[in-house]
N, C-alpha and C positions, 0 to 999 in steps of 0.2 A: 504493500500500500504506500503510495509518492504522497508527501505532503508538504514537498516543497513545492511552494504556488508561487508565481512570479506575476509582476502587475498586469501582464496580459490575458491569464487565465484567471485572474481576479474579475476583471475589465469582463468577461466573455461568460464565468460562470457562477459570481458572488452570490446573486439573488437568489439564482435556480437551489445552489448548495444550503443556504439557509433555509427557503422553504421546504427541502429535501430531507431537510436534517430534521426540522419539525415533524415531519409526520414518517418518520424513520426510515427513509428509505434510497439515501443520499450512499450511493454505491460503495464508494471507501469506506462505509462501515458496516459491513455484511457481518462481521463478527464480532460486533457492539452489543451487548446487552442492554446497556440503556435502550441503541437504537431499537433493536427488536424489539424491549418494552412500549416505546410510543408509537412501532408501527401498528404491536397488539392497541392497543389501548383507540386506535383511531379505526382500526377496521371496529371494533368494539362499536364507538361511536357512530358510524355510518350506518353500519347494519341494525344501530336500535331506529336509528332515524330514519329508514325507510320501512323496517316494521311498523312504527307509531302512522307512517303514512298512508301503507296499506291498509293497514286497521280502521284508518279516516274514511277511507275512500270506500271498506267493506258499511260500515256504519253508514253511510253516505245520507248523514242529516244536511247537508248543504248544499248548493245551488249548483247547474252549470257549470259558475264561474270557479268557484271554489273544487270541482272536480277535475277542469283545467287545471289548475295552479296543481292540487296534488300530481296529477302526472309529470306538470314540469318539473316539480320537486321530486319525483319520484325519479325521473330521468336523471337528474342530477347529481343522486344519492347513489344510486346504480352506477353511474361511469366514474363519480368519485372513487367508490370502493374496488371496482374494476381495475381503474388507476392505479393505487395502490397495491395490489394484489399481482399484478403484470408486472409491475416494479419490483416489487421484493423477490422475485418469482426467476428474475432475471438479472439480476444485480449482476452476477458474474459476468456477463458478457457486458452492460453497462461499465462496470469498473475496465473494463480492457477498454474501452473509447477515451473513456475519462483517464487511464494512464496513458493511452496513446498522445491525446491534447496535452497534457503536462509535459509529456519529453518533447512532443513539436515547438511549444511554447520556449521551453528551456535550451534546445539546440539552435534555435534561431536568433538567442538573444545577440547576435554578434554579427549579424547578417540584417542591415535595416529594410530593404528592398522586401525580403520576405517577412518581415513583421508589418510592412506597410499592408500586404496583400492579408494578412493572417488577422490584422486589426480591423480591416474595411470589413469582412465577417464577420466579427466578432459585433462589431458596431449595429451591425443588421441582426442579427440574435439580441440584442442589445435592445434593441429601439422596440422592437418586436414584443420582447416578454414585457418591459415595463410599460410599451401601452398597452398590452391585454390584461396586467394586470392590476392597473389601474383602473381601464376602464371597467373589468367586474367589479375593483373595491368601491367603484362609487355608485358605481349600480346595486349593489347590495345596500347599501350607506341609503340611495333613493328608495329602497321599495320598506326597508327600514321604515322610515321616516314615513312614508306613505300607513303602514300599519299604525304605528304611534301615532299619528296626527289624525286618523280617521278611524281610530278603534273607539266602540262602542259598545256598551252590555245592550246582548239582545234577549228579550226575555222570550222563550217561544217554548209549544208544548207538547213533546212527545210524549204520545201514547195517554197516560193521565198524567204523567208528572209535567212540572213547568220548572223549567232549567235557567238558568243565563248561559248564554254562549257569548264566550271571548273571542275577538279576534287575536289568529296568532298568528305569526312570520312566515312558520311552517305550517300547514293546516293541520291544526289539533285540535278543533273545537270539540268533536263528538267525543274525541278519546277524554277531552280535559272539560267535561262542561259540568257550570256549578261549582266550580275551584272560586276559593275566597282570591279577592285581589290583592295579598303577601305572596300566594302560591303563584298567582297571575304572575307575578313581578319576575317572582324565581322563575318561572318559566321562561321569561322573554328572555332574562340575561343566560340560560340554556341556550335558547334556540339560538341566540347570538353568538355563542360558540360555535353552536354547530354551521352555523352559517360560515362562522371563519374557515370551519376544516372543510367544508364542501369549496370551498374559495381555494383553500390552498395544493388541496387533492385536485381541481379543474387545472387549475393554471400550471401546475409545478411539473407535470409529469408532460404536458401538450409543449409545456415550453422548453423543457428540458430535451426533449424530441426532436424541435426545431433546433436549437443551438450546437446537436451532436452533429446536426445536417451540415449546419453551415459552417462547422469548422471543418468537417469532411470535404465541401465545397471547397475550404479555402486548399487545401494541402491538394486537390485535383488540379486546379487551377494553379499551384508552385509545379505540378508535376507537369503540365502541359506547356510552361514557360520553360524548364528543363530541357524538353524535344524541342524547342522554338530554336533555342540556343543554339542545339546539334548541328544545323546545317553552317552555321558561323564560325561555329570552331573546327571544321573540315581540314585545315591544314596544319590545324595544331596536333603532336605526335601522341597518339595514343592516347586521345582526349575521349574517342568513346568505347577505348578498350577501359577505361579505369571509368565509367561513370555507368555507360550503360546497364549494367548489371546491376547495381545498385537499385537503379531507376526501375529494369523490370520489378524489383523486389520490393520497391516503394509501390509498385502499381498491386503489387498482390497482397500485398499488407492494406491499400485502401478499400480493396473489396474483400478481403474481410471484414473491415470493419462496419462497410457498408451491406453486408448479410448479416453484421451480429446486429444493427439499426431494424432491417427488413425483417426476421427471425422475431425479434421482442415485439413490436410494434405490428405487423398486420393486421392482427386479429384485432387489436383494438381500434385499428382505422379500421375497418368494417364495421363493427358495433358501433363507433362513433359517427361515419358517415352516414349510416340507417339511421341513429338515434337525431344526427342532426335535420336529416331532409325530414323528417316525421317532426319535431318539434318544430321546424321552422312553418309547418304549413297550420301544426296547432296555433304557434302565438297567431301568426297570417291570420285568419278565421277568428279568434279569437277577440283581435282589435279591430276585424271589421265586425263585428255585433256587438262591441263596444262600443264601436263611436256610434251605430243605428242608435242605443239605448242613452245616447250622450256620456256614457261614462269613460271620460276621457282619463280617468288615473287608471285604468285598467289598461287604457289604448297604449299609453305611457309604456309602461309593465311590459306589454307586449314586444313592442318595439324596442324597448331593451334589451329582450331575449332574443330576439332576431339580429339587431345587431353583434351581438356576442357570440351567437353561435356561426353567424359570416365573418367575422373575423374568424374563432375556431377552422373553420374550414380553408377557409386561404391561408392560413398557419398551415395545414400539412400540406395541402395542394402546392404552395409556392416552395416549400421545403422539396417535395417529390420532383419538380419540373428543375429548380437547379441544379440540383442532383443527377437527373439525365440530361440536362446539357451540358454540363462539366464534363462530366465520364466521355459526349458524345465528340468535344471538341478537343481530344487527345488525338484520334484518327486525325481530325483536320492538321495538328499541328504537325504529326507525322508524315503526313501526306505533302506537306508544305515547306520539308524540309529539301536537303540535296541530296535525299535520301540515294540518288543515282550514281552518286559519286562517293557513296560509302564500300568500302571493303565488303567482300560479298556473307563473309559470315555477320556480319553486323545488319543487313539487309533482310537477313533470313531470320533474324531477333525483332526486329523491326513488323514483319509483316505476320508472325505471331502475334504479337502486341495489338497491332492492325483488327487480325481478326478474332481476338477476345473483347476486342472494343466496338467489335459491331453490337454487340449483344449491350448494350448500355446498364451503366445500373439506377434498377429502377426500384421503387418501392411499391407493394401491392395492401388491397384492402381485403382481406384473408384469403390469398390469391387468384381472387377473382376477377379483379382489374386492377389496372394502374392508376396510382394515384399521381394524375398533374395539376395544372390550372384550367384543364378542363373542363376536370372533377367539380369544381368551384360552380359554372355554368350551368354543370348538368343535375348540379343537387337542387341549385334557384327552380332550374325549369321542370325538376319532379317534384320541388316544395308548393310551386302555384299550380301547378296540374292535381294534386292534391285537395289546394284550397278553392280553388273550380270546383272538383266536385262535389267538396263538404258545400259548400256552397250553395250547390247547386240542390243538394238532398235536404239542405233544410230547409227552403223555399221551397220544398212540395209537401 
């Protein structure tokens, strides 16, 4: 385990490592007992939070809207605990990415040219995780606020008895109704917890996904500037007897690391891109019978979750597509070289090279397709194809 970190893998992976470390599953510590104690302790807390949900929604003393909201919550609590669970699950091959970045970081410190290229990525991981994770914290912060500021006792009467029902963050009216308001209170600063750890399970694990990408990107893009070189250095004596070899070896070291990326994460882009185009056409539908009904803090709410789960989706998508352009533009740089006037056993290394890099690397959604920027397009146009027909079936 490396724990020598230098300001560029600072710079690249501070945030992701601290939210990682919270919820125990920051890869350098696979044999942490602390850690293993708070990754127990957080699946603990997800999985009562989506029981209490379920149980809501079996109960199902509340409206439409309130059954909405349990499913987005319900979706939420499910890819949290999933998140974590694919994470601890996989740590070993995580910690081989995250010591690979540590010795890229550390062997390049003396080489500026390639720290400029290794920071431009780092900076796009960067810009990346702090606005998705900001933008959830304040969207949590708003729907917060929205509950406090517009909670009410409702007094209303199942069966013979007459209850009060609370509003809560999470929906727990039915589970919690008729709780004095000391209980009430304890309750909300609960749910506010758990709010954080649904917040920190979404973000830590999607962001930490893209950042393993784009440091992969960046060492693709050193390796593609490496063959750029080759054709320049053609008359210098023995310049790709002593490099090239190396460089195959930098090539098969980056796809491993890019199968141990594709290998942890598939499955979870699959359940996540399903989970996203189905909640995106839910909030869809949802804020248009909002606004019908004027209730524009619903429509609010809605549109929150839409925006957040399009970001979510162009996080893996943009992660996927430079990923196979990187990989795709090692051929071009080869091909681009003076490749014709290299020694013929270096030719024959070359067009090996060539033809492993037809096959690009790409990332799959439980390998049933590829995830690009495509992907991004075709979730919008099955998210509104969706909210057409909800649409459409409840106007008849």
């Amino acid at each position: 385990m490396k724990t020598d970190w230098n300001s560029g893998m600072e710079y690249g992976f501070l945030e992701l490592r601290m939210m990682m470390w919270i919820l125990g599953i920051w890869p350098l510590q696979k044999n942490n007992l602390a850690c293993t104690f708070r990754c127990l302790m957080i699946l603990i807390i997800e999985s009562l939070t989506i029981i209490i949900v379920l149980i809501e929604s079996y109960q199902n003393c509340g409206n439409a809207k309130d059954s909405l909201e349990m499913f987005l919550f319900l979706e939420a609590g499910l890819h949290a605990l999933i998140n974590v669970i694919f994470s601890r699950f996989y740590m070993k091959k995580f910690a081989i990415n995250v010591n690979s970045a540590i010795d890229d970081w550390s062997s390049s410190l003396i080489k500026k040219n390639t720290n400029v290229i290794m920071a431009r990525y780092a900076r796009i991981s960067r810009v990346i995780v702090v606005f998705q994770s900001v933008f959830a914290f304040v969207a949590i912060l708003i729907y917060y606020f929205f509950i406090i500021t517009a909670n009410k006792q409702q007094v209303v009467i199942i069966g013979n008895n007459t209850v009060i029902l609370w509003s809560f963050v999470i929906p727990m009216t039915c589970f919690f109704s008729g709780v004095s308001y000391s209980m009430y209170k304890l309750l909300l600063i609960m749910q506010l917890l758990q709010l954080f750890i649904l917040f920190i399970s979404e973000c830590a694990v999607d962001s930490f996904f893209f950042a393993l990408t784009m440091h992969l990107c960046g060492q693709l893009e050193l390796l593609k500037i490496r063959f750029n070189k080759l054709g320049k250095k053609i008359n210098e004596k023995n310049y790709y007897q002593n490099n090239l070899r190396s460089w195959i070896k930098r090539h098969y070291e980056l796809i491993a690391l890019a199968k141990n990326i594709e290998d942890s994460f598939n499955i979870n882009l699959l359940i996540r891109i399903l989970i996203i185009t189905f909640t995106i056409a839910i909030s869809g539908i949802r804020s248009l019978v909002s606004f019908k009904h004027q209730n524009y803090t619903d429509v609010i709410k809605s549109i929150m979750f839409i925006q957040y789960y399009t970001i979510q989706s162009f996080l893996f998508t943009y992660a996927g597509d430079a990923l196979q352009n990187q990989s795709e533009s090692i051929v071009s740089a080869i091909y681009n070289t003076t490749w014709h006037e290299l020694p013929y056993s270096a030719v024959k290394d070359l067009i090996l090279i060539m033809m492993r890099t037809k096959i690009p690397l790409q990332f799959t959604a439980g390998k049933f397709f590829y995830v690009t920027r495509r992907t991004t397009t075709d979730i919008l146009k099955t998210a509104l194809t969706y909210i057409s027909f909800l649409q459409v079936t409840m106007e008849v």
